[in-house]
N, C-alpha and C positions, 0 to 999 in steps of 0.2 A: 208345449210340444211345438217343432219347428219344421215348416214342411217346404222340403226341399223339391225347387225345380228344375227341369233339365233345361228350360229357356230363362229368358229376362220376365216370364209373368208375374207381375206385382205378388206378393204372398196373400193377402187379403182376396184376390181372385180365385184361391186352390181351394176356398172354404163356399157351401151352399150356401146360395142367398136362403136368407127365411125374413118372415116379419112377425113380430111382437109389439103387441098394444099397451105403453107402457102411462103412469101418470104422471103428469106436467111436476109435480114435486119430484117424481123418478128422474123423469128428463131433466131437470133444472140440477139436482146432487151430480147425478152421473156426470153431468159436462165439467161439474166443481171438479169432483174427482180427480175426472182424465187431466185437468189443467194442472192440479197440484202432484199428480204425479208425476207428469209427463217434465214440469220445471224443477221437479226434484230431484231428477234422473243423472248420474256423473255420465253416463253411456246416452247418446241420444242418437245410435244409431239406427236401431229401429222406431218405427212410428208408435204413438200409443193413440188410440182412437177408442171413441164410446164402444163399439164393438170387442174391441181388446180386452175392456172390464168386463163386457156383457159375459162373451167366454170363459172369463176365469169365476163370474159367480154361478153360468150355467157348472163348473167344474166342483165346485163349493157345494152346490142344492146336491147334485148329485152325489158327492162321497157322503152327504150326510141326509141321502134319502132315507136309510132306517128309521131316520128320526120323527118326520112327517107323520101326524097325526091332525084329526080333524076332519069335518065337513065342508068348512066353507077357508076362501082364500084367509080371511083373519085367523081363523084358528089354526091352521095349518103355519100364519107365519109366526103365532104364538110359540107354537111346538117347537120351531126352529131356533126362533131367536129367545124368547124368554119373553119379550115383549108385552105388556097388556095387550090381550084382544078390542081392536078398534070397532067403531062403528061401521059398519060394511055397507052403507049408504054411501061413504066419501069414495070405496072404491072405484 
């Protein structure tokens, strides 16, 4: 989704700041991530930033909220992904 503005304000400005507590493995992929995509890109006219993925996997949870099942953050990402259920101490 591209959101257009009537001045020069950055794009990443037209969206609410929020905060999310996320884990140092989180943070440590996510930066991988944004790096190999971002150098993967033929188009680099837009910016790609940790936020940019954040967005598209908040847009992922959500088309496949039906799916969510469980009590606790492990089982719920079982539900999602297939994943074994982790020990929930490391979270």
């Amino acid at each position: 989704m591209t959101r257009k503005t009537d001045d020069d304000t950055p794009r990443y400005l037209t969206f609410p700041r929020t905060e999310a507590r996320l884990r140092q493995d989180q943070l440590d992929s996510l930066a991988a991530l944004r790096r190999a995509v971002a150098a993967n890109r033929t188009d680099k006219t837009e910016r790609i930033t940790d936020n940019t993925l954040l967005r598209l996997a908040v847009d992922l949870l959500l088309k496949h909220a039906g799916r969510i099942r469980g009590n606790t953050e492990a089982e719920m990402r079982q539900s999602l992904t297939g994943e074994p259920v982790e020990d929930e101490t490391e979270a």
